[in-house]
C-alpha positions in Angstrom: -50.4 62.7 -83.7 -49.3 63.1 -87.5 -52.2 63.5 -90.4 -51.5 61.1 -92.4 -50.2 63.3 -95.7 -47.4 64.1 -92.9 -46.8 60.8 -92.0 -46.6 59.2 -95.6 -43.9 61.5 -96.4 -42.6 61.1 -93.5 -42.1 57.6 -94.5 -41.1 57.3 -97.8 -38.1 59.6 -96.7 -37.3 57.3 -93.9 -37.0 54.7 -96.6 -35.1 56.8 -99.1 -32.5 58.4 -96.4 -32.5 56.9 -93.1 -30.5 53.3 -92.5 -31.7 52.1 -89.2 -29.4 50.0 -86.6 -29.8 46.8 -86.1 -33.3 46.6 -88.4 -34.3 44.7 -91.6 -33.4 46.5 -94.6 -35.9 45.1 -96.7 -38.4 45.1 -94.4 -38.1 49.1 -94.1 -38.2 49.5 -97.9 -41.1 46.6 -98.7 -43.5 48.0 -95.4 -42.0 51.0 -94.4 -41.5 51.5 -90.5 -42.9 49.5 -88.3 -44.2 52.1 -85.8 -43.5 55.8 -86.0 -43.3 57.0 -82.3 -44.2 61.0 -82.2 -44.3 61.6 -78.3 -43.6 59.7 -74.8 -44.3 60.7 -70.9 -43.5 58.4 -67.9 -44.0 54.6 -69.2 -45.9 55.5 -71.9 -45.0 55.9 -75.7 -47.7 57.5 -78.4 -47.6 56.3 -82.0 -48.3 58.3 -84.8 -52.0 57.4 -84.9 -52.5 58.6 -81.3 -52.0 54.8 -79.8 -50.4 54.8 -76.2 -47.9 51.8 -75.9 -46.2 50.7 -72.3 -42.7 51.1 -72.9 -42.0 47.6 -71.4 -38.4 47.9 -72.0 -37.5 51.2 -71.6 -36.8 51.7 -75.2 -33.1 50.6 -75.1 -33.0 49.2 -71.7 -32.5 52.9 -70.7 -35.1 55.9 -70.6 -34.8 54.3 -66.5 -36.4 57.4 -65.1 -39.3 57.6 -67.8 -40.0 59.9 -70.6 -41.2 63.7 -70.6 -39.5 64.8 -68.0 -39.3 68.8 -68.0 -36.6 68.8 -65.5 -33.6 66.9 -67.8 -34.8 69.7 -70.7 -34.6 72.5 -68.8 -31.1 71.4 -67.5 -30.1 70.4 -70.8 -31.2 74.0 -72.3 -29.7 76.0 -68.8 -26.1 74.6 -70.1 -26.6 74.9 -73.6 -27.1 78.4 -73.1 -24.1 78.9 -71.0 -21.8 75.9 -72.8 -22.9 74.1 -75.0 -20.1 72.4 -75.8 -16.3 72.6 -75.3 -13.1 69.8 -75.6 -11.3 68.5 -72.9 -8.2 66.8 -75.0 -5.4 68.5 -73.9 -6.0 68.8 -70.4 -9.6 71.8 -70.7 -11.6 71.4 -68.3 -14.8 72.4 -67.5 -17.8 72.2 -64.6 -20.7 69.5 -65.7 -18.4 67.0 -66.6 -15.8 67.3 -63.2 -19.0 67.4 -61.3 -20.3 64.1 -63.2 -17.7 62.9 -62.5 -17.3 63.2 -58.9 -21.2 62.2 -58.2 -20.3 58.7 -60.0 -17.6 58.0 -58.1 -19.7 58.5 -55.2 -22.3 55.6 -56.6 -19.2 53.1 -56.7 -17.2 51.7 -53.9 -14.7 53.4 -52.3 -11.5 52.2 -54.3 -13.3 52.7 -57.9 -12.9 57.1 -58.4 -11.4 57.4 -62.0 -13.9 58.4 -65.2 -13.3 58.5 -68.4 -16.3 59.5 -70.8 -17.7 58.3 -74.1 -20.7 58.7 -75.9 -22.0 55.8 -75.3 -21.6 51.6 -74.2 -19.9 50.5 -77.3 -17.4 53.2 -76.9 -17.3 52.3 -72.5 -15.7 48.8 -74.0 -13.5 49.9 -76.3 -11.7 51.9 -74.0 -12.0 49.5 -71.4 -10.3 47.0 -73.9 -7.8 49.3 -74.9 -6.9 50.8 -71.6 -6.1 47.7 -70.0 -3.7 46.7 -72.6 -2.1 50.5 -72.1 -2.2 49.1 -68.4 -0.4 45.7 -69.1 1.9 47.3 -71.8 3.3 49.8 -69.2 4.2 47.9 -66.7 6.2 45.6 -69.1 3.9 43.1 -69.7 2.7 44.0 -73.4 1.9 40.4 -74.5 -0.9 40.8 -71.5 -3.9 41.7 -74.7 -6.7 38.9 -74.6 -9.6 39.7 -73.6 -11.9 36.7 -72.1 -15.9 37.4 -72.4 -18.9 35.1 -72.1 -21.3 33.3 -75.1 -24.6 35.2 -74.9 -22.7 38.7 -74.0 -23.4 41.8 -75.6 -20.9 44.7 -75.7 -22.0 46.7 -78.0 -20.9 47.4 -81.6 -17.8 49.2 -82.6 -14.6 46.9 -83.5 -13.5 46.1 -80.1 -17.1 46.0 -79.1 -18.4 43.8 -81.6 -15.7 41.6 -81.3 -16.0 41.0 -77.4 -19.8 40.1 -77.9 -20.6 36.7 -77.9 -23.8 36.6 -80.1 -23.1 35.2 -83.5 -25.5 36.8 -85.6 -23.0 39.9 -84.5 -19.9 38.8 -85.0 -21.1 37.4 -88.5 -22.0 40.7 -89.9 -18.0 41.7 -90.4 -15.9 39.6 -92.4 -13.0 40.8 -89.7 -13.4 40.3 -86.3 -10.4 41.5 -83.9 -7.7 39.1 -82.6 -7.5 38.6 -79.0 -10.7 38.0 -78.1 -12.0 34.7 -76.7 -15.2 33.4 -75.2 -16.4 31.0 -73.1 -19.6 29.6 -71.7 -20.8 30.1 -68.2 -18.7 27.4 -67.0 -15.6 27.5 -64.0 -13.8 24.9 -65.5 -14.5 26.0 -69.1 -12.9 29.6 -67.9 -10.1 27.7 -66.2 -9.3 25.5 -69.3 -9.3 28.8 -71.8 -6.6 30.2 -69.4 -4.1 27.5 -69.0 -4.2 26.8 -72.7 -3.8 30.4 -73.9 -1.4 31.1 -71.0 -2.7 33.7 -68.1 0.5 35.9 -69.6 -1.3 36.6 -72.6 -4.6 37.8 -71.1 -5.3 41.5 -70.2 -9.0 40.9 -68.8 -12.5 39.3 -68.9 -15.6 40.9 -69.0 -18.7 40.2 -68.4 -22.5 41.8 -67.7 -23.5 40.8 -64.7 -26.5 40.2 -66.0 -27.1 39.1 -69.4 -29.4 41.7 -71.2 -29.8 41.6 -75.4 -28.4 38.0 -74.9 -32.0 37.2 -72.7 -31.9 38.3 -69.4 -29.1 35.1 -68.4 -28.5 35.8 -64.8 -25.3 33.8 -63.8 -24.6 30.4 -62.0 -24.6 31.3 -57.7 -21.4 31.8 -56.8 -20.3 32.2 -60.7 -18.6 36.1 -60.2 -17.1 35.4 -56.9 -15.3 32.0 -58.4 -13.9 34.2 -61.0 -13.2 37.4 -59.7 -10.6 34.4 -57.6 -9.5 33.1 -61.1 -8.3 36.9 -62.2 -6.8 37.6 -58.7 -4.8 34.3 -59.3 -3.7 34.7 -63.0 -2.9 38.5 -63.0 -6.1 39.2 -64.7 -8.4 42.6 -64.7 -11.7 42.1 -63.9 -14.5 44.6 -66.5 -17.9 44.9 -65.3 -19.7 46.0 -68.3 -23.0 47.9 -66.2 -24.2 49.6 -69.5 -27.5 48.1 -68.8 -27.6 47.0 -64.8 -25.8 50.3 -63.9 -27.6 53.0 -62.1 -30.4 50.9 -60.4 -31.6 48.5 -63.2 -31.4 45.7 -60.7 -31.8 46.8 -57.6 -28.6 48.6 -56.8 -26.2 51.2 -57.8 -23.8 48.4 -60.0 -25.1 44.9 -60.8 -21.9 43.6 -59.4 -22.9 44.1 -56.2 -25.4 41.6 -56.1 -23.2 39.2 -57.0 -20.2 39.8 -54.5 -17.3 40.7 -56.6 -15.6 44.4 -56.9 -14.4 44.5 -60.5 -11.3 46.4 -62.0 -12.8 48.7 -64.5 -16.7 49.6 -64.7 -17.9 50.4 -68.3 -21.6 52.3 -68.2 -23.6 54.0 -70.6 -27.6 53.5 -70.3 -29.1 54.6 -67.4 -26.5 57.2 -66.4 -28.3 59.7 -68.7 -31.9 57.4 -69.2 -31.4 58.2 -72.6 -31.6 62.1 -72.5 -28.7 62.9 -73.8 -25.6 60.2 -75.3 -23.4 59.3 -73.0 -21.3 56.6 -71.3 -18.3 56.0 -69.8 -14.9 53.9 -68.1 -14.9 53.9 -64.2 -11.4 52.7 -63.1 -9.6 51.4 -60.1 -7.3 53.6 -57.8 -4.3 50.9 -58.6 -5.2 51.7 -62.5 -5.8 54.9 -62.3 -2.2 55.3 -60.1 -0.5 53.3 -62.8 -1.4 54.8 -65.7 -0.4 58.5 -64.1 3.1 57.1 -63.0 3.8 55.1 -66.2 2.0 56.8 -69.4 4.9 58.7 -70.7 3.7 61.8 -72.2 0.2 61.6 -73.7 -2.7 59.2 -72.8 -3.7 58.5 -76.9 -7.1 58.1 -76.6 -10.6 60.5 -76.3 -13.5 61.2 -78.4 -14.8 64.5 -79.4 -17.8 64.5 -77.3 -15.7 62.4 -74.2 -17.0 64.8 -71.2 -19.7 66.5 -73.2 -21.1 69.7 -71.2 -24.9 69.2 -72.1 -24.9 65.6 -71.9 -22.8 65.7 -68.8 -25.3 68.3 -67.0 -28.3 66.1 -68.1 -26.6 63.1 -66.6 -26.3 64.8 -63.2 -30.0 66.2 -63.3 -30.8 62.1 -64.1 -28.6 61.0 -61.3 -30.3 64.0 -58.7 -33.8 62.4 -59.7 -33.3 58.5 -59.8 -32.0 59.9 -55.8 -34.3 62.4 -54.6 -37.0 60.2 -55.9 -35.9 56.9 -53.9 -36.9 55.1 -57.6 -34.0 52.2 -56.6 -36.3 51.1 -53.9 -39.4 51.1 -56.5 -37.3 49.5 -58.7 -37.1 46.3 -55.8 -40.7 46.4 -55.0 -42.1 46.6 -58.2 -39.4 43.8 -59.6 -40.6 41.7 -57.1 -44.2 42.1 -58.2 -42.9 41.6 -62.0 -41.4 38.2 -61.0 -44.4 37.3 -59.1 -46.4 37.8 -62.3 -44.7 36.2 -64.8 -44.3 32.8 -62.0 -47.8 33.0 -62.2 -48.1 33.6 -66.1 -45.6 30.4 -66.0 -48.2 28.2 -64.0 -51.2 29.2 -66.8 -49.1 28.5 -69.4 -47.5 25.3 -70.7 -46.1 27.1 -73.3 -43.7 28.8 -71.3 -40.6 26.9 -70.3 -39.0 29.4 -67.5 -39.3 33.3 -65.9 -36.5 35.3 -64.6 -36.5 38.4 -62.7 -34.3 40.6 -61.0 -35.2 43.9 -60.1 -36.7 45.7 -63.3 -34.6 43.3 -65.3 -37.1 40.3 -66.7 -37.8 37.7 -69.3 -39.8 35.0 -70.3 -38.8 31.9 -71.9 -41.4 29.7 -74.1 -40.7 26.3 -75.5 -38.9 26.0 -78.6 -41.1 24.2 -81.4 -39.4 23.6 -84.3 -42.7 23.7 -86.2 -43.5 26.9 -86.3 -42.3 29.5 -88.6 -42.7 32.4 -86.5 -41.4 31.4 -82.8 -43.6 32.0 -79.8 -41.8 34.8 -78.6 -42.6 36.8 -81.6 -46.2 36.0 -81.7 -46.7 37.1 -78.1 -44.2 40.3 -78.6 -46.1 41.2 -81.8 -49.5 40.4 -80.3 -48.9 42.2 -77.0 -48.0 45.2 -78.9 -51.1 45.6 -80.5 -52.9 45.3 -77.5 -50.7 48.4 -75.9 -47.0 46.8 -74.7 -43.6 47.0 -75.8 -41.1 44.3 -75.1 -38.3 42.4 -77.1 -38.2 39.3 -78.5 -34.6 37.6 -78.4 -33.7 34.3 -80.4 -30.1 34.2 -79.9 -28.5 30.7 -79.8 -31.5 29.1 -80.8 -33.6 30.4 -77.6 -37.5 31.9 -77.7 -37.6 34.4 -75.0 -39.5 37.9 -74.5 -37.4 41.0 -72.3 -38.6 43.1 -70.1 -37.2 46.4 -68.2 -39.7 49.2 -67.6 -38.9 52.1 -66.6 -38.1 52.6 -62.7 -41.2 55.6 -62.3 -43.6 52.0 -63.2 -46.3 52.4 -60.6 -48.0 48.8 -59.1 -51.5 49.7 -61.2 -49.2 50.1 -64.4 -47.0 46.6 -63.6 -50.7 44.7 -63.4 -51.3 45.9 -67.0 -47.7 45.1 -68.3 -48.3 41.3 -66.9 -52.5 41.5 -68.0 -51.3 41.9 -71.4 -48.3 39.9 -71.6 -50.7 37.2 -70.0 -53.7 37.5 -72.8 -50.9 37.9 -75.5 -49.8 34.4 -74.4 -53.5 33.1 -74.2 -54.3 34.7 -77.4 -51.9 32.9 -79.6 -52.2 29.6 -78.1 -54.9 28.6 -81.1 -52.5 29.0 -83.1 -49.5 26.9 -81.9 
């Protein structure tokens, strides 16, 4: 806990030097931050006045494992104090990242093998995006560059990124979005249509989440993958799984995908492959890819980032890996997602206000009615109200929707999922005067 001399500087540098992602700018300089977090341990965050919050979304969808634990710092400080860092452009090599390596390709099915490492999701896609047009462009097929993603998606936010994501209020923000990139809703025949009119010869790939996460936990149509996993087999067209969010156990197993029946071309993860410890994320690719681009790149493979393979991040990703393992917290993430669903059905039923629930593993939303009378939606009532009563979650109002998210972290015990639904529940009840 900050005194509060401490904390007020604290702030008014935060306003002077700090420009937060994805926050109001305004906002930050006219009220200063809106919660100042100083510690964490297991579900739990701790404000700077000494309040303990349920981390009801893991933060970023991400700290999977839960915070505080000593065994990711003491890995992270063993390798720091052997290596902390070192390139592997040109072919150097080193243990942590070979090692990473090799563990993820034993969480993926057996024709998947291939990484390639970023520092994160946004940069997962844009290599993704930019290796399958290497792909297409070596085997002789350069004008093989669209790439086909879904309304609602999220990406992430460099060029390539941002331009795949199929949120608006995202692809607003530039005044130059990338050519190439196309989206449709979750529709067969609107995927269909999109291909015979730009011509399946122009299109490297479509991507997709398997389940929809910033864009409010959308889980797809039955049947919806398998249908198009069919489509890209037919028209020449790579399959990208973007797992930056389901990856690693979010929903129930290793890769989202395989809940949903498809094997995809290319995996793109970030997320849970560290649970937040340390930056990091990365391109899993198929054995025909991978095959290809060693027979046909001629000379150097032009692309990498500085940290791609990082040794610290690396070694804290495999100590992440060990645990989520050794602790069976896949199987707690089923249980406990199954309790979370039963909850909010049951939030649902005593509470007209809410319009639908979803669920899947520890991957959850609700849905509230939209009223067009209200200045502040539903959604942000209950987010805000929950969180002073001891509950994070988010609020998403993308394409005109009013829905709270949910992902806790996969340690969540069954005492701690009754107070993440007993306080979503009396957040609901406690603005309902008001609506």
């Amino acid at each position: 806990m900050l005194n509060h001399s401490a904390l007020d500087e604290l702030k008014e540098l935060d306003k002077r030097h700090f420009i937060h992602p994805t926050s109001d700018m305004k906002q930050l300089q006219d009220h200063g931050s809106a919660l100042f977090i100083t510690e964490a341990e297991g579900i739990y965050l701790k404000d700077a006045e000494g309040n303990s919050i349920i981390d009801g979304l893991s933060s970023l969808w991400n700290v999977n494992i839960g915070h505080g634990r000593k065994e990711m710092g003491e890995a992270a400080k063993e390798q720091m104090n052997k290596l902390a860092f070192t390139s592997t452009f040109n072919n150097w090599s080193h243990e942590p990242a070979v090692r990473l390596a090799a563990e993820i390709s034993e969480w993926t099915p057996e024709n998947l093998n291939a990484i390639f490492f970023t520092s994160g999701g946004s940069e997962a896609n844009d290599t993704a995006f930019k290796t399958v047009r290497h792909y297409w462009k070596v085997k002789g097929q350069p004008e093989k560059k669209k790439i086909i993603s879904r309304k609602l998606s999220y990406h992430g936010l460099a060029m390539g990124a941002t331009s795949a994501t199929g949120i608006e209020e995202f692809n607003s923000f530039s005044t130059s979005i990338a050519p190439d990139f196309h989206y449709v809703d979750s529709s067969i025949e609107n995927l269909k249509t999109l291909i015979e009119d730009e011509g399946a010869e122009t299109i490297a790939a479509f991507v997709s989440e398997p389940v929809q996460g910033s864009g409010g936990v959308n889980l797809p149509p039955e049947g919806y993958f398998e249908e198009v996993r069919k489509i890209c087999d037919e028209n020449n067209i790579l399959f990208i799984s973007d797992e930056v969010i389901c990856g690693f156990g979010r929903i129930g197993q290793n890769f989202g995908f395989q809940l949903f029946d498809f094997t995809p071309d290319i995996i793109t993860f970030a997320k849970g492959v560290s649970s937040g410890y340390a930056p990091l994320g990365g391109m899993i690719v198929s054995d025909k890819i991978h095959k290809t681009l060693i027979e046909k790149t001629e000379g150097t493979f032009w692309h990498g980032y500085t940290y791609s393979g990082h040794p610290t991040a690396s070694a804290v990703a495999l100590k992440n890996l060990e645990i989520i393992k050794d602790e069976n917290m896949i199987e707690n993430v089923k249980e406990m997602g199954e309790l979370m669903l039963e909850g909010f059905k049951s939030i649902k039923e005593q509470n007209e206000h809410v319009r639908d629930v979803r669920a899947i593993g520890l991957l959850g939303a609700i849905e509230f009615e939209k009223n067009s009378d209200l200045t502040i939606p539903i959604g942000k009532r209950v987010m805000d109200e929950a969180l002073k009563n001891g509950l994070f979650c988010r609020h998403v109002k993308y394409d005109g929707q009013d829905t709270i998210a949910f992902a806790p972290p996969f340690c969540i015990t069954e005492e701690q999922m009754e107070d993440l639904l007993r306080i979503t529940n009396e957040a609901i009840q406690s603005i309902k005067a008001h609506i």
